[in-house]
N, C-alpha and C positions, 0 to 999 in steps of 0.2 A: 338182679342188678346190683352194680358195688355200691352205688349211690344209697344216699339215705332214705333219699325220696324219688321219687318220678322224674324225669327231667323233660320236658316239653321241647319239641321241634318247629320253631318257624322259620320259614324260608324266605329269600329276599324279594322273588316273587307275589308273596303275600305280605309282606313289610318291606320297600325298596328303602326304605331309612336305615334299613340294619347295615348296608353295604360298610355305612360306616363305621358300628360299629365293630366289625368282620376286619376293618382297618388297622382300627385301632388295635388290637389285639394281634393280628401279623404284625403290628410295630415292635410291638411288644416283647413278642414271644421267637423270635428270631435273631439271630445275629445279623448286623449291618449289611455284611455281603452276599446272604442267600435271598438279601431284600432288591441285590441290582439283576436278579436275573434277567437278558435283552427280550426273553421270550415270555416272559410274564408281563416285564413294561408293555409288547408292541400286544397282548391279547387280550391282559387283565380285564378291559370292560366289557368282554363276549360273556365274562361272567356273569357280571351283574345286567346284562343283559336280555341274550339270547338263551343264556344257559342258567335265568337266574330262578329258576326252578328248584336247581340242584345247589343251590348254595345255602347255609342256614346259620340258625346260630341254637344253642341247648340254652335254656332258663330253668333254672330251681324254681321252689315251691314259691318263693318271697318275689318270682320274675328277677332275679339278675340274670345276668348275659353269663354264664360258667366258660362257654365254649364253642366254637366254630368250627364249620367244615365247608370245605370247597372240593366241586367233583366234577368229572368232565363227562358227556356220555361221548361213545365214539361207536366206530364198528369194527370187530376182529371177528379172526375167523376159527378162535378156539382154539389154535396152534400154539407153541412155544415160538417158532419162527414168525409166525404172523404180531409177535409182541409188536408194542411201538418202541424205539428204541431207548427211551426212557422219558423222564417226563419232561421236557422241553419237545418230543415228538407226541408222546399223547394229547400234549396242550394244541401241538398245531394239528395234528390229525382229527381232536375233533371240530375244530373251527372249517377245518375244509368240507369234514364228513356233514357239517350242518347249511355249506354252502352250496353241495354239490345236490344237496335234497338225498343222500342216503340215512336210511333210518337207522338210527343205532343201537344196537344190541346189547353193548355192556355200558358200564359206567366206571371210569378211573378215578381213582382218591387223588387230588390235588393238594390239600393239605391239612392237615387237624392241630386245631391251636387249643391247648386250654388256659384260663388266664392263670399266669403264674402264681397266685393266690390260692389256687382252689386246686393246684395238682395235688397227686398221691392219695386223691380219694376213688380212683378209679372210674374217673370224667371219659380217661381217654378210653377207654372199650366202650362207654358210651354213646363219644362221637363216631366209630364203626359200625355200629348197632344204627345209628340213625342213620348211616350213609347209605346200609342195607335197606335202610328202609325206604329211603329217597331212590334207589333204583327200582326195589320192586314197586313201588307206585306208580314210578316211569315206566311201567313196563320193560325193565332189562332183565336179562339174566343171571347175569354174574357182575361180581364187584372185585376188579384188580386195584393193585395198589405198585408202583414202584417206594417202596418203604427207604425210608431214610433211619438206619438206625442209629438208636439215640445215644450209644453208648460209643459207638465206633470213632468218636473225634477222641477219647483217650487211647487208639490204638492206631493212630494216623498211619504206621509203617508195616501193620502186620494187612497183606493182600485181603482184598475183600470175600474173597471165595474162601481162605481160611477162618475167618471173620465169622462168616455166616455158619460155619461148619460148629463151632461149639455151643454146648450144650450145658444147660444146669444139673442138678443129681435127677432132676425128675423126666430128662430126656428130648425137654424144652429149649429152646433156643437161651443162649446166653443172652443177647441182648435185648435187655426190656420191652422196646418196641415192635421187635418181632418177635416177643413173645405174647404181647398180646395178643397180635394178631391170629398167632398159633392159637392160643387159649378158644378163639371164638370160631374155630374150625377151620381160617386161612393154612393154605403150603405153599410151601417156593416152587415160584417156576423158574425161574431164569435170573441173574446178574444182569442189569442194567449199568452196563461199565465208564459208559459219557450219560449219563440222565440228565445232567445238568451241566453246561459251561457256563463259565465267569467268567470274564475279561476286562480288566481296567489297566490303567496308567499305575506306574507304582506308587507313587503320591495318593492314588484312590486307594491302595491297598493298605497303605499303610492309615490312611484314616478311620477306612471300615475295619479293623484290625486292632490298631494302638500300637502296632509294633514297627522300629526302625527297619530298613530293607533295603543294608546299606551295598550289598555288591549282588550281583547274578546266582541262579541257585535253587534249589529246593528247599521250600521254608515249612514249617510246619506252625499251622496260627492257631488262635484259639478256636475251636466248635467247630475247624473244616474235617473232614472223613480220610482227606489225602493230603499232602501236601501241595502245597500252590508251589508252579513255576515260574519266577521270575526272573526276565533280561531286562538288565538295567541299560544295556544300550538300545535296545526298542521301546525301552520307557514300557513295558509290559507286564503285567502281573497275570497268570491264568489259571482259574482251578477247575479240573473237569470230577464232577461229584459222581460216585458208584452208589447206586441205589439196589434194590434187592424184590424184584417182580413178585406178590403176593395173590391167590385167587382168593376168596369170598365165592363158592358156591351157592348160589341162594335158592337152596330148599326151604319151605315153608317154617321148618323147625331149626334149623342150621343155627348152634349158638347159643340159643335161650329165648327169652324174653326179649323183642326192643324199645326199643325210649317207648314212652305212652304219649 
């Protein structure tokens, strides 16, 4: 592990009090506008729910809260095609898959926060490691991820599929977050090219933003992956987020060691 020490897994299931703090730390650790996604507001309490099994939060040796993670289970059927189209459909796919009483097979990463305090000590392999470990206890298979990478809002205009293509000297993916995931045995399956819409008024945009958005146009804002489209005569601001589909194989040994 990168960690100094052990890091402890509890889940909201076994602590429903953490939900909050699971909150607090998405306030945190996000920028304003991936916090109005419609498909998070109309599901978000199937987590702390239904699904609040698979939600948790990582504690150091001394009990602080380091880090969170949020996951969904669903069912696929192991194809590239059978993906969900990104994660505003894995979110509702698996809230259907739990209402229609199908039992689910994998588990998808929703989102891994570490508190801004505590990055760069390698929390966030961590939080994967524990997520692995929250499916195989659930009994699932494998663990996907539509990855959000971290480096891609400095590169707003170069295509996502070129994006994912580069590599460091060691043959590793250029961007940190999908490289970690590489690191711990994850491959790309597929581009998730709409994962995520946003839609506000440009007044909303310009709040969650800070930036004026004064005529119609493609804007380029801070921490979004693409550029947002905005028409000032439908009063519209919208930004459709490209994500990057990752598997987690979960062999018994796949990666190392996980959280304790």
């Amino acid at each position: 592990m990168s960690s100094s020490s052990p890091l402890a897994i509890t889940t909201v299931a076994e602590r429903p009090e953490l939900s909050a703090e699971i909150s607090r730390l998405h306030a945190i650790g996000w920028p304003a506008f991936m916090r109005e996604d419609p498909v998070a507001d109309r599901l978000w309490e199937h987590l702390e729910t239904t699904f609040s099994a698979y939600q948790f939060v990582l504690t150091d040796a001394a009990g602080a809260i380091v880090a969170c993670g949020n996951s969904i289970p669903f069912v696929w059927d192991g194809t590239v095609e059978g993906l969900p189209a990104g994660w505003d459909d894995v979110f509702e796919r698996g809230v259907a898959d739990h209402h229609a009483g199908r039992a689910p097979n994998t588990l998808s990463a929703l989102a891994a926060v570490v508190d801004p305090a505590r990055r760069g000590g390698g929390i966030s392999a961590e939080v994967i490691r524990a997520m692995r470990q929250v499916a195989r206890s659930n009994g699932l298979g494998a663990l996907v991820a539509p990855v959000r990478p971290s480096l891609k809002s400095r590169y707003p205009l170069i295509p996502i599929e070129q994006y994912v293509a580069w590599t460091n000297r060691d043959g590793l993916p250029f961007d940190p977050w999908l490289r970690v995931h590489a690191r711990l045995g994850a491959r790309i399956l597929a581009i998730a090219h709409a994962s995520m819409t946003i839609s506000g008024t440009v007044s909303d945009w310009e709040r969650w933003t800070g930036m004026a958005l004064p005529g119609s146009g493609s804007y380029v804002v801070p921490e979004a992956l693409v550029p947002i489209q905005v028409d000032r005569e439908a009063d519209r601001g919208v930004y459709v987020e490209p994500n990057v589909w990752m598997l987690h194989e979960l062999s018994p040994a796949a990666g190392g060691a996980e959280c304790s």
